[in-house]
N, C-alpha and C positions, 0 to 999 in steps of 0.2 A: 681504867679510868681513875686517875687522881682528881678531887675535892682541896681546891687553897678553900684561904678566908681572910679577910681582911679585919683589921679590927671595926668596923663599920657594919660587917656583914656576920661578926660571929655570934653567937647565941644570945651574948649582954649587949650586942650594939644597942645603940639608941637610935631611935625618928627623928627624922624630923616634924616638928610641932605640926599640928593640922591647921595653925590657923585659925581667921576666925570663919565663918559660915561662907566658904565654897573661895576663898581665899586663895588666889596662886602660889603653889610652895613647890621649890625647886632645890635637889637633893642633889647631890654628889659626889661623885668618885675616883679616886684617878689611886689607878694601879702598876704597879712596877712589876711587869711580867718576863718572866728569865723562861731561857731556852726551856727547860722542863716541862715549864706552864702549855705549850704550847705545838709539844712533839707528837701528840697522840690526840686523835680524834676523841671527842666526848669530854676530855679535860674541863674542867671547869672552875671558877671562881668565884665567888661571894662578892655581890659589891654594896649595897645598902639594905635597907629594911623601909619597906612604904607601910602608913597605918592603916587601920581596918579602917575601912569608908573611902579611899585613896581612888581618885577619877582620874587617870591618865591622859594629861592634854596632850603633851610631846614629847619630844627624846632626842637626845644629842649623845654620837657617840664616834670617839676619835681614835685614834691610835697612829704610833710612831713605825717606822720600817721594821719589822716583826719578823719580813720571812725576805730575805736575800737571795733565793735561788727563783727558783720558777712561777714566784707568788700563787701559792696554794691556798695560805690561810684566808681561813671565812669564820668571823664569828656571827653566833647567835647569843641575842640577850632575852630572858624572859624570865619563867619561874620554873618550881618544882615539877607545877602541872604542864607547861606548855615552854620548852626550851626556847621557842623562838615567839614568844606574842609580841616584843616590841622589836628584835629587829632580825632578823630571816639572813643569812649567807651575808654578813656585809662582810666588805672586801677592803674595809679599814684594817690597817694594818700591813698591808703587802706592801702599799709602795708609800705609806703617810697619808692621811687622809681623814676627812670628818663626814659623816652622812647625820644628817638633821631632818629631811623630807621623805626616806626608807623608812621611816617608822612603821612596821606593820599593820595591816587592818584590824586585825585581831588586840590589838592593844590598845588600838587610838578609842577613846573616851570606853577603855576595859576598868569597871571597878569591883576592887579589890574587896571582899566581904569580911576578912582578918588580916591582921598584921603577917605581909608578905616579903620573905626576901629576893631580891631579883640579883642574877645571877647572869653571868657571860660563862657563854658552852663554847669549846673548841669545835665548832660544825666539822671543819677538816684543817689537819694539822699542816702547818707550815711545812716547805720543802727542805727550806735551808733555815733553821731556828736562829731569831738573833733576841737579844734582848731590847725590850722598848719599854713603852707606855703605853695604859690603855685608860681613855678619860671616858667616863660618861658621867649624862647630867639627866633628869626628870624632872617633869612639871607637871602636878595634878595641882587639883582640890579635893575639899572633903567634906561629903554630903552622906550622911549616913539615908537621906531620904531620896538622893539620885534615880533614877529608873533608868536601865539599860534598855529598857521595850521604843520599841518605837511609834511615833506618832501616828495616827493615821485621820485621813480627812475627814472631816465633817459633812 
């Protein structure tokens, strides 16, 4: 398993600002991924850092033709704890492609209780490695008083 990092994603990155109270804020990334990146399952990459209090509304994430032979690759994006909370096996990547509406269930309004780095996992390695691009974007807010419990009737 090799570990990239982006200057975005390494230890001194910076956040983006939180905003002011519960404020739409949408982060970014776009990565130049070489054949290496992408040869071996579990691979993975750095792509930003969300702040402590950080509400997950949604997720955008694209990639350029990645894998030329049998279209194999599948990323996952999440964290430390859960490789895949915002997006599970997408299949961006193999032939070009953006997924915006796979955001996983596990991510959609998941917040963050520390400064998180989120990170893209090789699920499974491409057949035929080509070099591309891999763009992703997020869109929280930040409510350090948010509740993830849910509502129930009256």
């Amino acid at each position: 398993m090799a570990t990239y990092e982006t200057s975005k994603s390494a230890t001194y990155g910076t956040s983006v600002g939180a905003g002011v109270h519960r404020q739409l804020v949408t982060d970014t990334a776009i990565v130049a991924i070489t054949t290496a990146m992408i040869d071996n399952a579990n691979d993975d990459v750095g792509l930003l850092y969300v702040p402590a209090g950080a509400v997950i509304v949604s997720a955008t994430l694209s990639g350029t033709d990645m894998d030329t032979g049998s279209a194999a690759l599948l990323w996952d994006v999440g964290d430390a704890s859960d490789e895949d909370r915002i997006f599970a096996a997408s299949t961006v990547g193999q032939t070009g492609s953006t997924a915006t509406n796979a955001i996983a269930y596990a991510g959609h309004l998941y917040k963050y209780s520390t400064r998180t780095q989120l990170r893209a996992y090789v699920n499974t390695a491409a057949a035929t490695a080509a070099a591309g691009t891999l763009k992703f974007s997020v869109s929280y807010f930040v409510d350090p008083e948010y509740s993830t419990t849910a509502l129930t009737a009256a």
